[in-house]
N, C-alpha and C positions, 0 to 999 in steps of 0.2 A: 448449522444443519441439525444436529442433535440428535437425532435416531441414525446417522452415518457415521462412518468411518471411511477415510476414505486414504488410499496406501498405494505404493509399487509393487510390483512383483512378476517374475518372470516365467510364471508357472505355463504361458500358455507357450510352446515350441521354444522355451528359453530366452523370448524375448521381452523385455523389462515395460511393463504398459500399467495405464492405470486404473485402480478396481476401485469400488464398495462397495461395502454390504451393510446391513442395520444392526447396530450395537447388540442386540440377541442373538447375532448368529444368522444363519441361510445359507442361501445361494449369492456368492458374487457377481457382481455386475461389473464390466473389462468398458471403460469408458474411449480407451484409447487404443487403436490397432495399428498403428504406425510400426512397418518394421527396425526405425531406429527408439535407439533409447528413451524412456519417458520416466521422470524419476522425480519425486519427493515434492505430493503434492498438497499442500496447505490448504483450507478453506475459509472464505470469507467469513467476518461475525454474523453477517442479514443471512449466510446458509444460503446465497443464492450460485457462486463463483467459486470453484477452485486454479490454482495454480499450479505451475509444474515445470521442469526445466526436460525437455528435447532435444538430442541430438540432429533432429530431423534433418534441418538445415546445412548438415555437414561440422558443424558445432556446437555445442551446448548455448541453449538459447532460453530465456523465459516467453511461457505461453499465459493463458486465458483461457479458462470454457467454461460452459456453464454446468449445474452439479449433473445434470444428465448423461455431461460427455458432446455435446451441441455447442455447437456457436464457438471454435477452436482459432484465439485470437494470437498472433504473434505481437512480444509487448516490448524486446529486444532488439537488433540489431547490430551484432558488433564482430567482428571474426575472431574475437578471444572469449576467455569464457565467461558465461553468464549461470548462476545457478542459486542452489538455494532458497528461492520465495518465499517470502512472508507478506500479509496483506496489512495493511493500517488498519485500527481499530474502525474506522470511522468508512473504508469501504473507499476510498479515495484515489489509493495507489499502492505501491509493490515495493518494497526493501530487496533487496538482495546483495549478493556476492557475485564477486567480478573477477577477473582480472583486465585492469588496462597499462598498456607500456610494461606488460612485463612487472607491472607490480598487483597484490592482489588489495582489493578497495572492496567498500560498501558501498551502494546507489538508491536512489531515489527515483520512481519513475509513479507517472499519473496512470490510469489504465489502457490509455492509449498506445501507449508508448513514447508519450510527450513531455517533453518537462524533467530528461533527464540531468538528474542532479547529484554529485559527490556528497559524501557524509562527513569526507575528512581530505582535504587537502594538505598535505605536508610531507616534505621530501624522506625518503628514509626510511617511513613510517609504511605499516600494510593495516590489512582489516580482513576478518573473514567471518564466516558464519553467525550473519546477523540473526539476531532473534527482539521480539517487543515486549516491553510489560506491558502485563494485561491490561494497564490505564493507557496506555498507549502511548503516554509524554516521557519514556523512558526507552532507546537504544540501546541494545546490551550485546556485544560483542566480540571476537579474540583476536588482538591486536599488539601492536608494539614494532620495532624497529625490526626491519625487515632486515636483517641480518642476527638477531634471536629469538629464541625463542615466545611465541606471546602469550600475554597472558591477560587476562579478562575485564574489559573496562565496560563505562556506562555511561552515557552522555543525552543530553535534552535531546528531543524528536518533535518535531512539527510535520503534519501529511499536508501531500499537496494542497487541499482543501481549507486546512489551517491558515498555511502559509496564503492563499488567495484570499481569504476571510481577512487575515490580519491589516494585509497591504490595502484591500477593500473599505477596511473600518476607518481607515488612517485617510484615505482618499475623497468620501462619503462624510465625514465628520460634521461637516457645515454643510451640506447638501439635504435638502428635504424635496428633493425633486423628484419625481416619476420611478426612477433610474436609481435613485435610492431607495425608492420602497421597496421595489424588486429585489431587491440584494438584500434587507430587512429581512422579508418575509422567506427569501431562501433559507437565511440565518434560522429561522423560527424552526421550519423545518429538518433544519440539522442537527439543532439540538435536541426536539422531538427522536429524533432517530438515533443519535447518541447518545446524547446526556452530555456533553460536552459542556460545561460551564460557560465558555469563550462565547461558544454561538449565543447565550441568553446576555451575555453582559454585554457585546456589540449591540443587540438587539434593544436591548434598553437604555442602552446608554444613549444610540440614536433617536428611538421614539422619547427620550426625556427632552434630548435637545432641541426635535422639531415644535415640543410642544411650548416649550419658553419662548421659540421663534415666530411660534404665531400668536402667543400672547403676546408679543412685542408687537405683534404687527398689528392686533386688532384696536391694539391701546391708543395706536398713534390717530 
């Protein structure tokens, strides 16, 4: 976003909604009026999307809107808690903090709210307060065995997007058909948009292959 800030606060009747204003200073702008809770909301890197956890719902839940406060997406559903948001570098999908079963976890969701995914399976064990580096192939958050105290770990991240790119490259390998350019030329446009390495090394790895393959074919 870059000229925004964008934060909670309870200033209007005491009730917790969400504001911004332009990194100089002004007048605030209250994105959200919901009488329930609206707390702690992150902004995409394109500055087009922020996120935010709601109690709206009767529990804390992760949302979606756009940075105007428009287009107010539900991305959660679960009757324990959902909170914390953070977005993938890449504009993909939403990290956050959970609890499921009474244990607290980090999740993985696309923007829809599809595709949700654990970060860490294992019995004993908790997770909380995800956060990303800035390159974005880095998950960094406070964990450990859920009977002490935790303490700060880091583990490899792949966004929805990745992880479909990846499965796609692998599928597509030997395909020069229709249906692989499409999925090519998405590539193209990914990595224009991120910088992401992966999307240019798919991308060329496949137009290298199709181009040996029609040398082969023209030879015969």
């Amino acid at each position: 976003m870059g000229q925004n800030s964008f934060f909670s606060s309870n200033k209007a009747d005491g009730n917790w909604d969400i504001y911004t204003v332009t990194l100089s200073g002004g007048v605030w702008a209250r994105l959200t009026t919901d009488p329930a809770v609206d707390r702690f909301p992150p902004y995409s890197s394109d500055g087009h999307s922020v996120a935010f956890r709601s109690e709206r719902d009767g529990n804390s839940e992760i949302y979606v809107m756009r940075t105007n406060g428009g287009d107010q997406l539900r991305i959660t559903r679960d009757a324990e808690y959902d909170g914390y948001p953070v977005f993938t570098l890449d504009g993909s999908g939403i990290v956050f903090a959970s609890i499921r079963s009474n244990q607290p976890t980090v999740n993985r969701v696309n923007l829809v709210g599809v595709g949700l995914k654990g970060l860490m399976q294992r019995s004993g064990w908790g997770m909380a307060t995800p956060r990303l580096a800035p390159s974005g192939h880095w998950l960094v958050y406070a964990g450990g065995s859920t009977d002490q105290p935790f303490d700060i770990y880091r583990q490899k991240f792949i966004s929805p997007l990745q992880e479909v790119g990846l499965q796609e490259a692998v599928n597509l390998a030997q395909s020069c058909e229709w249906d692989a350019g499409v999925l090519a030329y998405g590539w193209t446009h990914a990595w224009q948009s991120t910088g992401e390495p992966e999307y240019y090394h798919w991308t060329r790895q496949w137009i290298d292959g199709c181009i040996k393959d029609q040398t082969k074919h023209y030879a015969r």
